[in-house]
ZADO-1210 file (C-alpha; in nm, 4 decimals, padded with zeros to 6 digits):
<atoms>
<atom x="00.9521" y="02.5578" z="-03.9547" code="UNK" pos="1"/>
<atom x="00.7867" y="02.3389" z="-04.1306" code="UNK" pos="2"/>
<atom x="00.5087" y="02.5129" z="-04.1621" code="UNK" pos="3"/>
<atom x="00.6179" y="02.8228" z="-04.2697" code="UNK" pos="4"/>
<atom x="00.7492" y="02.6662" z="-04.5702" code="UNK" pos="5"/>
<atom x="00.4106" y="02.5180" z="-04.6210" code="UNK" pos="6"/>
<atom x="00.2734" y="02.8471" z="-04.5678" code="UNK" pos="7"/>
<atom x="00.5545" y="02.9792" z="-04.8112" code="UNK" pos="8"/>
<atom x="00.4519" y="02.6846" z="-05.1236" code="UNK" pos="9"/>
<atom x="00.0920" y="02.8160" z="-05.0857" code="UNK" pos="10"/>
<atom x="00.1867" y="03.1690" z="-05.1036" code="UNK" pos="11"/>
<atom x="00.2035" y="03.4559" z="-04.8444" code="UNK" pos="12"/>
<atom x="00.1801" y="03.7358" z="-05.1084" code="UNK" pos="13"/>
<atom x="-00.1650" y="03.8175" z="-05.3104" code="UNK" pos="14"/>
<atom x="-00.2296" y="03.9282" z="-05.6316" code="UNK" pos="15"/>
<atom x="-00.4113" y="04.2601" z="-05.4146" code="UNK" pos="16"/>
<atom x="-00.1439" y="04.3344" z="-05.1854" code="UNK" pos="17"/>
<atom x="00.0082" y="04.6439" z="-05.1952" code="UNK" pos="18"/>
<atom x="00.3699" y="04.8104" z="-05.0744" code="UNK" pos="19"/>
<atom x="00.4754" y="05.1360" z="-04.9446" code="UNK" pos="20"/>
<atom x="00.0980" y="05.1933" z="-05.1165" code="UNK" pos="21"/>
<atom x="00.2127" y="05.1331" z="-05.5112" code="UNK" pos="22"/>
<atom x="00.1460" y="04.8353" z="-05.6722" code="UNK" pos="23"/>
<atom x="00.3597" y="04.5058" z="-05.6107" code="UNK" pos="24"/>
<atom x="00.7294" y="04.4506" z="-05.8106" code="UNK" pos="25"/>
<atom x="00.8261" y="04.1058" z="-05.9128" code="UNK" pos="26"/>
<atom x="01.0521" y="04.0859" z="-05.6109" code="UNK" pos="27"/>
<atom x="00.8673" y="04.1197" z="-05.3106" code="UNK" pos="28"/>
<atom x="00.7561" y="03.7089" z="-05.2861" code="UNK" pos="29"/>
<atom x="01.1581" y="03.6566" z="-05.2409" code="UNK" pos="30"/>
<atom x="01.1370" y="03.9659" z="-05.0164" code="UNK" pos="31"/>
<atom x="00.9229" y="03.8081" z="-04.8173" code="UNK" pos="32"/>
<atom x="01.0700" y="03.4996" z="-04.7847" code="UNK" pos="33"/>
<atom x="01.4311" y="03.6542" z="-04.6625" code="UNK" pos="34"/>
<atom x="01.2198" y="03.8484" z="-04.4201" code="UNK" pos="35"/>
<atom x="01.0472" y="03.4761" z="-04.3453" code="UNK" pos="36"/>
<atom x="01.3953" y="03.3191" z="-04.3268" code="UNK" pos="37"/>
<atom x="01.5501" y="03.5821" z="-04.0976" code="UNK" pos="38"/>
<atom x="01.2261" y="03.5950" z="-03.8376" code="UNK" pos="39"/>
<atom x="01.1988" y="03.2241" z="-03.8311" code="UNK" pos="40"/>
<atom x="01.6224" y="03.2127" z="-03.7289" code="UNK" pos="41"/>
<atom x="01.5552" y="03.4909" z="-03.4897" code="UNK" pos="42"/>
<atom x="01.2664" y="03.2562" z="-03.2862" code="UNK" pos="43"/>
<atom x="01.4767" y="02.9707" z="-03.3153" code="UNK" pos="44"/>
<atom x="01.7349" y="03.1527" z="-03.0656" code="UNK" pos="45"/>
<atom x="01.4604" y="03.1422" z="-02.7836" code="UNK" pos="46"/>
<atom x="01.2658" y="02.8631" z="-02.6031" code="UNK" pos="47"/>
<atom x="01.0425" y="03.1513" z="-02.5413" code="UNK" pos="48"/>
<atom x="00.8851" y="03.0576" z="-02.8642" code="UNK" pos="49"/>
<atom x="00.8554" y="02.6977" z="-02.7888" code="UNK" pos="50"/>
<atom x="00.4910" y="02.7552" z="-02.6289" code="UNK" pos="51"/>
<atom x="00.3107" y="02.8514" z="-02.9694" code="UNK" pos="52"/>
<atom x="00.1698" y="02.6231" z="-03.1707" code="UNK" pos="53"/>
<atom x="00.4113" y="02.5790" z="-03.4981" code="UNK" pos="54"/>
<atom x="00.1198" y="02.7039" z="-03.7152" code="UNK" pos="55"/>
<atom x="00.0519" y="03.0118" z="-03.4988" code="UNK" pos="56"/>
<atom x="00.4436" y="03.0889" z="-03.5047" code="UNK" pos="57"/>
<atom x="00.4280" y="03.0265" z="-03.8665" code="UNK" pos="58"/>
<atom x="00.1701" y="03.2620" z="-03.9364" code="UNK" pos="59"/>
<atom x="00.3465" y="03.5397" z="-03.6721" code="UNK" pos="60"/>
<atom x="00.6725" y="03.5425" z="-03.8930" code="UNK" pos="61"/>
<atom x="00.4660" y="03.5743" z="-04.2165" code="UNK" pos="62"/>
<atom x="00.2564" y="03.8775" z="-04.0553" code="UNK" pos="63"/>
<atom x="00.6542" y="04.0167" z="-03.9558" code="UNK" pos="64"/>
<atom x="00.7612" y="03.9767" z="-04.2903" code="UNK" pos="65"/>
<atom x="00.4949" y="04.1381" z="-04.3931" code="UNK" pos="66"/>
<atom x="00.4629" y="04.4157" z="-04.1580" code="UNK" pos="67"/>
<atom x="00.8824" y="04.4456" z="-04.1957" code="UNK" pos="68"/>
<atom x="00.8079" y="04.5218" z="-04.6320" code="UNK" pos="69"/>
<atom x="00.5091" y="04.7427" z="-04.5345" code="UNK" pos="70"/>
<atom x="00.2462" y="04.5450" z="-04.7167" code="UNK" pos="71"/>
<atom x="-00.1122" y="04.6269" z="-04.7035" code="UNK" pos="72"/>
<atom x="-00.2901" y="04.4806" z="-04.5857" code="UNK" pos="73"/>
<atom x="-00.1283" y="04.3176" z="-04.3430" code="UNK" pos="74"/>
<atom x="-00.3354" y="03.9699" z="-04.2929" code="UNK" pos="75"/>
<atom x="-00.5643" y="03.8709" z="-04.5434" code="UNK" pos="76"/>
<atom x="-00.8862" y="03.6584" z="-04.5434" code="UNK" pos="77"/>
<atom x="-00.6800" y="03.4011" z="-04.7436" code="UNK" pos="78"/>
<atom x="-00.3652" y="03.4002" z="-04.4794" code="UNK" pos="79"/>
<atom x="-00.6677" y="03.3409" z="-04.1928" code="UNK" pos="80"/>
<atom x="-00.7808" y="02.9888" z="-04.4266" code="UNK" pos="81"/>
<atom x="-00.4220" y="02.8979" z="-04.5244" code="UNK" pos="82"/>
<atom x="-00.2807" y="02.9217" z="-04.1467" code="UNK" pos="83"/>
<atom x="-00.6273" y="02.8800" z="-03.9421" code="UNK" pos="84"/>
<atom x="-00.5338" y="03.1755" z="-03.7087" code="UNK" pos="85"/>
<atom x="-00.7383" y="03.5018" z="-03.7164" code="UNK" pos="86"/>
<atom x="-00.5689" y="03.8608" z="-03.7278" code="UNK" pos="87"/>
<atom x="-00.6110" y="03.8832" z="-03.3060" code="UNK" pos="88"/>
<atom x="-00.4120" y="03.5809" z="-03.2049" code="UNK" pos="89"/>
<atom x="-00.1174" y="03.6137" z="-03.4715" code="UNK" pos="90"/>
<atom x="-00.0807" y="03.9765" z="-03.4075" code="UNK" pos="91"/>
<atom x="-00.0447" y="03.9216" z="-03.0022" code="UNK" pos="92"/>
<atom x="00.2789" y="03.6626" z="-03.1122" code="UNK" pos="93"/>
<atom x="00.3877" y="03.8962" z="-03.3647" code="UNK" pos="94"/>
<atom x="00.3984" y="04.1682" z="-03.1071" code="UNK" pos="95"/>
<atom x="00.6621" y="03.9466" z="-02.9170" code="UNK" pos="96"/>
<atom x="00.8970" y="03.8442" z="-03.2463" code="UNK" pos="97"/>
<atom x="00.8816" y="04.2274" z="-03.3336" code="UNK" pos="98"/>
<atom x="01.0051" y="04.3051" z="-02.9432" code="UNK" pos="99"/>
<atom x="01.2446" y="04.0523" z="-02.9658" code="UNK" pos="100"/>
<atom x="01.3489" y="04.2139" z="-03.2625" code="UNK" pos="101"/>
<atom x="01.3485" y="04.5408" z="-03.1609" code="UNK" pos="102"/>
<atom x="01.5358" y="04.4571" z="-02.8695" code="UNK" pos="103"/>
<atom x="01.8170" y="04.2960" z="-03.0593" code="UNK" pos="104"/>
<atom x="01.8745" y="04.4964" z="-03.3282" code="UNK" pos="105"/>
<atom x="01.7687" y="04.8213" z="-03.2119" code="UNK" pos="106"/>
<atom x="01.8941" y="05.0269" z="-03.5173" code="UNK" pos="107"/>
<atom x="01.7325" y="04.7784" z="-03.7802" code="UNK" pos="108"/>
<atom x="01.4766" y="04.7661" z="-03.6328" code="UNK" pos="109"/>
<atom x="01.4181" y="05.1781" z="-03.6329" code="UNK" pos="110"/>
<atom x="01.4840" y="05.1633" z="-04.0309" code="UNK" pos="111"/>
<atom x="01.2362" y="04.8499" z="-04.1057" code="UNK" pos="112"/>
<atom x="00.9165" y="05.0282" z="-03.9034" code="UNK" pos="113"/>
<atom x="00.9130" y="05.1986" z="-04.2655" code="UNK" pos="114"/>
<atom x="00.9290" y="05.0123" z="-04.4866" code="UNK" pos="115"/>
<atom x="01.2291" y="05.0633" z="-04.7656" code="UNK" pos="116"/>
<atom x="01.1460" y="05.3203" z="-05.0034" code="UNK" pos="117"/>
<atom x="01.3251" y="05.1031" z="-05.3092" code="UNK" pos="118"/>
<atom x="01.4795" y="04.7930" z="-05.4052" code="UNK" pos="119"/>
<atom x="01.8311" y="04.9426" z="-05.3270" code="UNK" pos="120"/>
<atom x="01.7824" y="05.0042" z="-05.0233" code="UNK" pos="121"/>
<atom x="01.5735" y="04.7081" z="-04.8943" code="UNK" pos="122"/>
<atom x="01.8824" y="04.4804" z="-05.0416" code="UNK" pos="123"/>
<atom x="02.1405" y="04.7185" z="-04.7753" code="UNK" pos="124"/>
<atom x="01.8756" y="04.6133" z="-04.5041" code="UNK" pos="125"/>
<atom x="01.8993" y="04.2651" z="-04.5375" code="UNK" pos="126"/>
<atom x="02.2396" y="04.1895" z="-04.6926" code="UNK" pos="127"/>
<atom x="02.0953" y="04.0368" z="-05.0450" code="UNK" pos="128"/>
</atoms>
């Protein structure tokens, strides 16, 4: 995990980004890095995950988090140069944290495919 908190000091969220479509509120960077947090714990439950590269897993959490907060877009020129993985390869190991996911906590998961609509309610789906 390592990475992802190298990832994290550079910054995962950009000054362009966008959520639920409206401009960006002072809390989505910690947003993101609960979402970061919880993702990375999730992988760490399965040697499934042991076969990516730490900087491809990395990157796969941050696309999660990102997908989980609906942020547009979801990988960015800038998270291809920070991590060194292209939109292809992350998404194909995001596809199998987000199944995991899924699979786990089916009902969460069903609310975070959209994204929460408001602070309030993003803070009930994580337990801030």
């Amino acid at each position: 995990m390592h990475c992802l908190s190298y990832f994290e000091a550079r910054g995962v969220v950009f000054e362009g980004d966008s959520w639920n479509g409206r401009a960006l509120i002072e809390k989505i960077p910690r947003y993101v890095k609960k979402y970061n947090d919880f993702f990375a714990n999730l992988s760490l439950q399965d040697y499934f995950y042991a076969q990516f590269a730490p900087s491809l897993l990395a990157a796969a959490i941050v696309y999660a988090a990102r997908h989980a907060l609906s942020l547009a877009p979801l990988w960015r020129a800038e998270l291809e140069t920070l991590t060194g993985h292209g939109a292809d390869e992350v998404r194909e190991v995001f596809g199998h944290i987000w199944k995991f996911y899924s699979d786990t906590f089916p009902s969460h998961a069903r609310r975070t495919t959209t994204s929460p609509k408001g602070v309030g309610e993003f803070d009930d789906m994580v337990g801030a």
